[in-house]
N, C-alpha and C positions, 0 to 999 in steps of 0.2 A: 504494500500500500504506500503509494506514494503520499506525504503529507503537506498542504499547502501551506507556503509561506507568505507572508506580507512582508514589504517596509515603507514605512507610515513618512509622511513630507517631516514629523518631528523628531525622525530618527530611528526609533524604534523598531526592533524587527518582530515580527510574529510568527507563530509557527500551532496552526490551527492542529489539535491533538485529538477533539473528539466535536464535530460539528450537531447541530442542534436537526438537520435533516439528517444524518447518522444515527441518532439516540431516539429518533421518535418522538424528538423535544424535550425530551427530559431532561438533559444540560450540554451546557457548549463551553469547550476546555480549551485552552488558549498559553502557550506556552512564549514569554515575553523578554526582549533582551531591551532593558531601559538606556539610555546611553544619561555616561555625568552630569548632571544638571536638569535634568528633566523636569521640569512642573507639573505633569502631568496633566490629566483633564480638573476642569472645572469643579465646583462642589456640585454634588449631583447626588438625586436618589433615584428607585426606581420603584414601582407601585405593586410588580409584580414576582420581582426575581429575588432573589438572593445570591452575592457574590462573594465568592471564598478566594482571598490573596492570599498562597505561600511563597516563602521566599526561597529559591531553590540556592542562589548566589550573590553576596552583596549585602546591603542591608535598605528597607525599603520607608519611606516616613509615610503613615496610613493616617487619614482625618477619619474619624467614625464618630459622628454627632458632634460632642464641641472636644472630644478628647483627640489627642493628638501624640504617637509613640512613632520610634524607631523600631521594627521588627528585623529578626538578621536570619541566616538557614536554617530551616529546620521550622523557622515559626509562619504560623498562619494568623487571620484574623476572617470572619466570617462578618458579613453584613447583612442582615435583615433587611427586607421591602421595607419602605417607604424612612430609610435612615441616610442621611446627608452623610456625607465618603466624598474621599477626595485621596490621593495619593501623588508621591515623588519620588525622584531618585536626589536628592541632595548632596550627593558625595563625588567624589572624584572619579569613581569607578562606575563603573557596569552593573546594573541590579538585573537579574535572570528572578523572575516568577513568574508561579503557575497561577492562572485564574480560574475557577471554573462558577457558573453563571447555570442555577438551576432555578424554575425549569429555563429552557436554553429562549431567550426573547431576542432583541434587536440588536445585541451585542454583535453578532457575526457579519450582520448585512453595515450596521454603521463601519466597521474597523474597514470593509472594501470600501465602501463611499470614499472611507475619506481619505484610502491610502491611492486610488484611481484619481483623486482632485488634487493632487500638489499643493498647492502652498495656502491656499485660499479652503477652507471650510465649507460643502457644497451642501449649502443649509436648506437649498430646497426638494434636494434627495435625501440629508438626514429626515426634513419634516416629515416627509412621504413617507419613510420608514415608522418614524415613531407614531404617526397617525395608524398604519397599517398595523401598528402595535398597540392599541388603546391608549396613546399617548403614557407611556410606561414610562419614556425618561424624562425628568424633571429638574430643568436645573434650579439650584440653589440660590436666593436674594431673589427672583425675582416669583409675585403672587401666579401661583398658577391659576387661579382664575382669569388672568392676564394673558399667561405661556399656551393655553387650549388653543385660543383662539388663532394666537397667532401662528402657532404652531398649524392648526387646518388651513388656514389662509395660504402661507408659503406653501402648503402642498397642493394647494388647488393651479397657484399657478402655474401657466402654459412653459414649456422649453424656450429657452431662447432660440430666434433664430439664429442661423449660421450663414 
């Protein structure tokens, strides 16, 4: 079995381990090479999933509600639906972890989005997705009663033309 790799416009490589059409949706496993300095994505929850960070190499800094740790090999940290997370690589080196994301939601189709759009964020293919997804990811600071809407509307619109 050959296994699919990404590399993301912020450096980062991936290397998909068990995809969410593989499993039945059950979870989608994602094996991650952070590069030095990384800030990772945004504060962000998600309504329906649950994501488990281990560290396989390195040492990783995980947001989980307003608490805030260094984790190093060997340790994991699990996130419950609907809890603000946020993660980094802070250090000089390389962080390698595993994630895996049950049951398996929009995680797999955003990480192609946005490693297929270089440098610019293709916010109206993420929309699509997480509208396809009951609006599952939610970012942090801003009222979702705000984020729906806006969120359907960039999916509604048309493709640029070419």
């Amino acid at each position: 079995m050959s296994l699919d790799r990404l590399t993301m416009p912020t450096g980062e490589t991936l290397t998909f381990l068990r995809t969410g059409s593989g499993t039945g949706g059950a979870a989608f496993e994602v094996e991650a090479v952070l590069p030095p300095g990384l800030a990772g994505p945004p504060a962000h929850r998600h309504r329906f999933e649950t994501e488990t960070f281990t560290v396989v190499d390195g040492e990783l800094r995980v947001r989980i509600g307003r608490d805030s740790r260094v984790i190093g090999p060997g340790e994991s940290v699990t996130v419950p639906p609907g809890v603000v997370h946020a993660f980094a690589n802070p250090t000089s080196g390389p962080v390698r972890i595993r994630t895996v994301e049950t049951p398996a939601g929009p995680l797999e189709q955003q990480f192609r989005a946005l490693a297929d759009a270089g440098r610019l964020p293709p916010l109206r293919r993420l929309a699509r997705i997480n509208v396809e997804h009951d609006l599952s990811f939610v970012l942090h600071g801003v009222p979702e009663a705000l984020q729906r809407p806006l969120w359907r509307l960039l999916a509604a619109l048309p493709a640029p033309r070419r």
